[in-house]
C-alpha positions as CSV (number, residue, x, y, z in Angstrom):
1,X,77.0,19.4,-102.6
2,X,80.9,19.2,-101.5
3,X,81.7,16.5,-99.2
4,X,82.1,17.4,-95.5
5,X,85.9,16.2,-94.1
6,X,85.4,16.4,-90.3
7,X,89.3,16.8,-90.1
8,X,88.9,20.7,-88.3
9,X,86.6,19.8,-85.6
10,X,87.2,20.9,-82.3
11,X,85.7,21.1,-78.6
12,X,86.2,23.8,-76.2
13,X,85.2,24.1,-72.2
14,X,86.0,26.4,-69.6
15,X,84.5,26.5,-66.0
16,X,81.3,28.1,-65.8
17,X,81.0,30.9,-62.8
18,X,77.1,31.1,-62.6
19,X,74.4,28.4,-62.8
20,X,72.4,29.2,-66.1
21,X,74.7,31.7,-67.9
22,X,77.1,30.3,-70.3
23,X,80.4,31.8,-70.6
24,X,80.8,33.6,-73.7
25,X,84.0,31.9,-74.9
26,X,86.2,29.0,-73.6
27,X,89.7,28.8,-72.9
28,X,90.6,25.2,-73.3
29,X,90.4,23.5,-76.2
30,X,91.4,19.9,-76.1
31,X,93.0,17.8,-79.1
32,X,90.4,15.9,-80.3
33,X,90.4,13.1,-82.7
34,X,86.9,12.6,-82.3
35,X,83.7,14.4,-80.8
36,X,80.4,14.4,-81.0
37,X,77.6,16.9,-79.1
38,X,73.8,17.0,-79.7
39,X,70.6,18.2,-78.0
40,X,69.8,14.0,-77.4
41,X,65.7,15.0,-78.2
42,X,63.7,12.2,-77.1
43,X,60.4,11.8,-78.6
44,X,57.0,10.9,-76.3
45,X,55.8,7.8,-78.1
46,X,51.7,8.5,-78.5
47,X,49.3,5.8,-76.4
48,X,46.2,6.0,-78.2
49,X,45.4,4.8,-82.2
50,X,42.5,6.4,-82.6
51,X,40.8,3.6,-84.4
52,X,42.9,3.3,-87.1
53,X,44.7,0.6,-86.0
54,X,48.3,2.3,-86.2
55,X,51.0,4.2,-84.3
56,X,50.6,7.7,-84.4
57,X,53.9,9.7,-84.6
58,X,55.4,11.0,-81.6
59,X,55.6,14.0,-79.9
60,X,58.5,16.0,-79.3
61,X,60.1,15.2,-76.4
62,X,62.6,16.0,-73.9
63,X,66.3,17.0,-74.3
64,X,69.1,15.0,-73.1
65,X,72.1,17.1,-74.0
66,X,75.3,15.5,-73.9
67,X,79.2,15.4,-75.8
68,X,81.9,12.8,-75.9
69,X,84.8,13.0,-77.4
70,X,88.7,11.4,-77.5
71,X,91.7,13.3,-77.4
72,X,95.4,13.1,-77.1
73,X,97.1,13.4,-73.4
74,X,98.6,16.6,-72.6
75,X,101.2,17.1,-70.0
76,X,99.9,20.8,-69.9
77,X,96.5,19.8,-69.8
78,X,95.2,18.0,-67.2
79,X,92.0,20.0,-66.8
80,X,89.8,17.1,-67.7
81,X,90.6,15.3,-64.5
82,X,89.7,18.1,-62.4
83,X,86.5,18.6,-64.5
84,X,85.7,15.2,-63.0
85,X,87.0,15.1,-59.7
86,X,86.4,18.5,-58.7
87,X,89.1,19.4,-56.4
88,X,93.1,20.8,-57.6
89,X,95.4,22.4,-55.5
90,X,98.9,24.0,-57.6
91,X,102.0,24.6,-55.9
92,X,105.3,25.4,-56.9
93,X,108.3,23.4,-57.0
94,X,110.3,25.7,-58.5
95,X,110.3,29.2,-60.3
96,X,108.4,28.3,-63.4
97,X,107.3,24.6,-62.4
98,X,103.8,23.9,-61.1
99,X,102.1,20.5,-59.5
100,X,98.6,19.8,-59.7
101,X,97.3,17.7,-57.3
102,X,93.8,16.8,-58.5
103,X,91.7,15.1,-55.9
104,X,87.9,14.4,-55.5
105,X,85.5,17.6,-54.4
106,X,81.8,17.4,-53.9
107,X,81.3,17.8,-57.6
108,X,82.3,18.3,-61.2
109,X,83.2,21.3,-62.1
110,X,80.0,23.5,-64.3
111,X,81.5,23.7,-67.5
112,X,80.3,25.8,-71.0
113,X,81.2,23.7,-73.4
114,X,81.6,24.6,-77.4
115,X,82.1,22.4,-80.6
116,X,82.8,22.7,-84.1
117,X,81.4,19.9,-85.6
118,X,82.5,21.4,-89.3
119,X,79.1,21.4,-90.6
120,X,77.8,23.4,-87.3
121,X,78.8,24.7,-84.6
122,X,77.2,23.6,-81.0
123,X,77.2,25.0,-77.3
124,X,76.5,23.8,-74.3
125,X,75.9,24.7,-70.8
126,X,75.8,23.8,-66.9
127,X,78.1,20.5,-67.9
128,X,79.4,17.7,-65.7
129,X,82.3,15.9,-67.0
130,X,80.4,12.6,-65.8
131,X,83.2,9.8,-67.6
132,X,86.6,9.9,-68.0
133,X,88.9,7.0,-69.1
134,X,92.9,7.2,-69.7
135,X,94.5,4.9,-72.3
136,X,98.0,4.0,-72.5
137,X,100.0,1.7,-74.6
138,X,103.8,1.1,-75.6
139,X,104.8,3.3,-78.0
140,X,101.8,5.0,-78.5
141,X,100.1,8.8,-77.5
142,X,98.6,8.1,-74.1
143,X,94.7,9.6,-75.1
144,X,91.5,10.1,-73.0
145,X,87.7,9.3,-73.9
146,X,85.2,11.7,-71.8
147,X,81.7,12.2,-71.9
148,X,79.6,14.8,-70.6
149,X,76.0,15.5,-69.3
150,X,74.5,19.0,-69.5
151,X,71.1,21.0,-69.5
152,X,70.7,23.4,-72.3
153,X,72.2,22.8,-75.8
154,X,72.4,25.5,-78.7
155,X,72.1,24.0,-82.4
156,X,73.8,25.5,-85.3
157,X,75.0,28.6,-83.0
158,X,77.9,31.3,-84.0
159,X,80.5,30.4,-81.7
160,X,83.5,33.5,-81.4
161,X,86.0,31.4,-79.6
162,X,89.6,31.2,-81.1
163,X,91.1,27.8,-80.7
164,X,94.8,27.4,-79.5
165,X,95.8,24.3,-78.8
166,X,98.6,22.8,-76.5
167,X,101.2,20.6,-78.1
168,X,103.2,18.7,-75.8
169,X,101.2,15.0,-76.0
170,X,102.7,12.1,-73.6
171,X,104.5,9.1,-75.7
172,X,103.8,5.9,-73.9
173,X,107.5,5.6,-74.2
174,X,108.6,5.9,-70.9
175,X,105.9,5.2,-68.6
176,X,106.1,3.2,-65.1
177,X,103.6,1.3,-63.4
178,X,104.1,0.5,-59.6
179,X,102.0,-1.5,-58.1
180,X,102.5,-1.8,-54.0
181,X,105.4,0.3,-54.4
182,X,107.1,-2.5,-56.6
183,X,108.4,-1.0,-60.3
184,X,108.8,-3.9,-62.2
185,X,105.6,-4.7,-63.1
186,X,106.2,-5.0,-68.0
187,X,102.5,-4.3,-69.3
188,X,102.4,-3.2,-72.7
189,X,98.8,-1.1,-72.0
190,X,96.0,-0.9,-69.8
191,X,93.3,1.7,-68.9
192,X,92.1,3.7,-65.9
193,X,88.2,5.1,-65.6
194,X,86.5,7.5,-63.2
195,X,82.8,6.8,-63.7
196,X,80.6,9.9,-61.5
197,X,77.6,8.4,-62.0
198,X,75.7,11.4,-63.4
199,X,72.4,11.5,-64.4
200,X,70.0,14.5,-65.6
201,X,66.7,15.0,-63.2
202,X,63.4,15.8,-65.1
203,X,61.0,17.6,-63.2
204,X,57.8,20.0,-63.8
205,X,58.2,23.6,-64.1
206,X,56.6,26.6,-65.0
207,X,59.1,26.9,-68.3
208,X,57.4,25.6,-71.4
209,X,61.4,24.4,-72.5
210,X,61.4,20.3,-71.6
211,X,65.5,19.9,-70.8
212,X,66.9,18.8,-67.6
213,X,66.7,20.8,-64.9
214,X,69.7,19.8,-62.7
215,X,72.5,17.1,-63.1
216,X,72.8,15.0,-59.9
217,X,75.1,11.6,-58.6
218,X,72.9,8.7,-58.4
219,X,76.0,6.7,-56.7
220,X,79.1,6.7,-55.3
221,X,81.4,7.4,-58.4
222,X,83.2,4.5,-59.7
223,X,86.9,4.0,-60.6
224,X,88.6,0.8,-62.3
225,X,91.8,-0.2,-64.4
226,X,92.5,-2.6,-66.3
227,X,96.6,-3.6,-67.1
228,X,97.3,-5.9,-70.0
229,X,100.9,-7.9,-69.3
230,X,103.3,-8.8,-71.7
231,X,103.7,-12.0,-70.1
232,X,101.3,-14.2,-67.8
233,X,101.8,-12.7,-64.0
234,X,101.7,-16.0,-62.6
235,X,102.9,-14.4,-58.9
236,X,99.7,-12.4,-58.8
237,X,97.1,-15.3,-58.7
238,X,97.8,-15.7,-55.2
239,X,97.2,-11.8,-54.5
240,X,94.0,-12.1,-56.5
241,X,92.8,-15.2,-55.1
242,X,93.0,-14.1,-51.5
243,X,91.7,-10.5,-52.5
244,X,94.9,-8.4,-51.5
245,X,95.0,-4.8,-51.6
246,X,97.5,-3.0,-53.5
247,X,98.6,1.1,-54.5
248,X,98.0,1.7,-58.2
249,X,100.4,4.2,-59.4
250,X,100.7,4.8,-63.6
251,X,102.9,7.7,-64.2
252,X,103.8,8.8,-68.1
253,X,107.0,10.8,-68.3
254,X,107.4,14.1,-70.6
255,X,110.1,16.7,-71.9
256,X,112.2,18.0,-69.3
257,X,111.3,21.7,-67.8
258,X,114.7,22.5,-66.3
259,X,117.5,20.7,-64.2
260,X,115.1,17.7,-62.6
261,X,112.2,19.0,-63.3
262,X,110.5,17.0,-65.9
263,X,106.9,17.2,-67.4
264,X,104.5,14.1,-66.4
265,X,101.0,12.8,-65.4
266,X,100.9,10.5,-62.3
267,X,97.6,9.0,-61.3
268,X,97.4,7.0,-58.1
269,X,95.2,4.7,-56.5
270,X,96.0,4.0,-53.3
271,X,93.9,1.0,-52.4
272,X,93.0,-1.2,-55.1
273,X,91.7,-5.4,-55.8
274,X,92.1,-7.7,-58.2
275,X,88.4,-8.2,-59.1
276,X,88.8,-10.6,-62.4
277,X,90.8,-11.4,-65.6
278,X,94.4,-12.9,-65.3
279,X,92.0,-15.9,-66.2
280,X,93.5,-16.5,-69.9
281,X,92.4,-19.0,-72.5
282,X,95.9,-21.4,-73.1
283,X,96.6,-22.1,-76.1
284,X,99.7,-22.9,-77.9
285,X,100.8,-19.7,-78.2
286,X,101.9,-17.2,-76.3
287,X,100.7,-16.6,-72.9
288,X,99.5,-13.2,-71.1
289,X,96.7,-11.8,-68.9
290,X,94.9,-9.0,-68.5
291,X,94.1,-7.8,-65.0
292,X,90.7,-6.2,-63.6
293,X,91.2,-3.6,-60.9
294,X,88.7,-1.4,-58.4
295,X,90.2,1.6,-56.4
296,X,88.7,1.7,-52.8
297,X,88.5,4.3,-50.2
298,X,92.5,4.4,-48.5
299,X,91.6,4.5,-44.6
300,X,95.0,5.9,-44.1
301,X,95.5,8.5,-47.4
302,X,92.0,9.5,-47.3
303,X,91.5,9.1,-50.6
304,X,90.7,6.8,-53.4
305,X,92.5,8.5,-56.3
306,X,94.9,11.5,-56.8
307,X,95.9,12.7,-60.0
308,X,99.5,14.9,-60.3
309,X,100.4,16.7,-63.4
310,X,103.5,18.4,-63.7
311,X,104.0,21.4,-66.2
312,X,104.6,25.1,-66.7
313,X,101.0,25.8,-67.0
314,X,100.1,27.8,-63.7
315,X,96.9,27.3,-63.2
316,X,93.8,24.7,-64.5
317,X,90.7,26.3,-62.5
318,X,89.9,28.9,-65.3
């Protein structure tokens, strides 16, 4: 038996346009440097021993399909955060330049989702892009770790999809974060997440297949960051202490399009908290902090996060 090198997986998704009928193919395939998707069968432990004194083995249960994966940061591809949010709107700077403001909807986006997992190929559909969590650190590709939720999952399928891959990744080079407006905030990392607070609802039907049959928020989605410093922050005790509230803005910087018109991601969160960390062991080495940060509804923006991706791709909502 050869040995199986999972160096040519990949993982596709596009938006789905009916509830129950998976597209056919997909249209964005993400750069992955790790996936996984499975049906998630969950097996109906048996009650009863019958008199012999033992467990009984199971019975097949329910389905709890689901797929994560990580994957580098695109500047022409921020279609992950609108999976998740729900909500993009793409104007036009310039001739050839396009902004896509991605703000929260009323839900994910239905996705079909596909993956070549080398030694089979899966697809899933109805999706929510439930998790999504952006990593960035000094001189390092800026990457993302999603996870999704969906209701039907076929194993070992023949998918006829042909992956094409974008190929401008986002170098935590030249990256900014402003916080309050202020730009001199040295971090050498941090991390923001957008947690929708998805969860699959089993119910009886007259369809003899046990899967989900809807995906549904159970909260109010959640989003946090996290910022590690290069040194201790010593002047943001104070603003932690007596619970401040700040604008959260991390921006990574691409290749430029034309004249001033450069390539980037900017995510902002226009009404954040210290809500821990910057609480640092001393020792006699150097000192730092970490920071722990919740976004809050922004009385005055109307909104708790935005996400603006500048490219020449013109459109992310297919």
């Amino acid at each position: 038996m050869p040995d199986l090198l999972g160096n040519t997986h990949w993982l596709g998704a596009k938006p789905q346009a009916e509830a129950g009928t998976p597209e056919s193919t997909v249209s964005t395939f993400l750069a992955t440097s790790k996936l996984r998707m499975d049906a998630g069968m969950e097996p109906v432990p048996r009650l009863a021993r019958l008199a012999t004194g033992y467990d009984l083995p199971a019975l097949p249960g329910w389905l709890n399909p689901s797929a994560a994966c990580s994957c580098e940061v695109h500047a022409s591809q921020p279609h992950p955060w609108y999976w998740a949010l729900g909500a993009v709107n793409t104007t036009t700077p310039t001739s050839g330049v396009y902004l896509h403001t991605i703000t929260e909807g009323t839900s994910p986006v239905r996705l079909t989702l596909e993956a070549d997992k080398v030694y089979q190929q899966d697809k899933q559909a109805d999706a929510w892009l439930n998790k999504v969590t952006l990593n960035f650190k000094a001189g390092e590709i800026a990457t993302l770790d999603l996870e999704f939720l969906a209701l039907s999952h076929q194993g070992d399928t023949t998918l006829t999809s042909t992956p094409a891959f974008t190929t401008d990744p986002l170098l935590c080079s030249k990256a900014s974060v402003s916080i309050g407006g202020a730009k001199d905030y040295t971090v050498e990392g941090g991390s923001i997440s957008f947690d929708g607070k998805v969860a699959n609802a089993k119910a009886l039907t007259d369809q003899t297949e046990r899967r989900p049959v809807r995906l549904r928020r159970t909260n109010v989605p959640e989003i946090t960051a996290k910022l590690d410093f290069i040194d201790f922050p010593k002047d943001y005790l104070a603003d932690m202490v007596a619970g401040e509230t700040f604008a959260l803005v991390v921006e990574l910087i691409g290749a430029t399009i034309s004249g001033q018109y450069s390539k980037f991601l900017r995510v902002t969160l226009p009404c954040c908290q210290y809500t821990g960390g910057l609480d640092t062991e001393v020792g006699d080495g150097l000192i730092t902090g970490s920071a722990e940060i919740k976004a809050y509804y922004d009385t005055v923006s109307g909104k708790r996060i935005t996400v603006e991706a500048q490219n020449t791709i013109s459109a992310i909502d297919t």
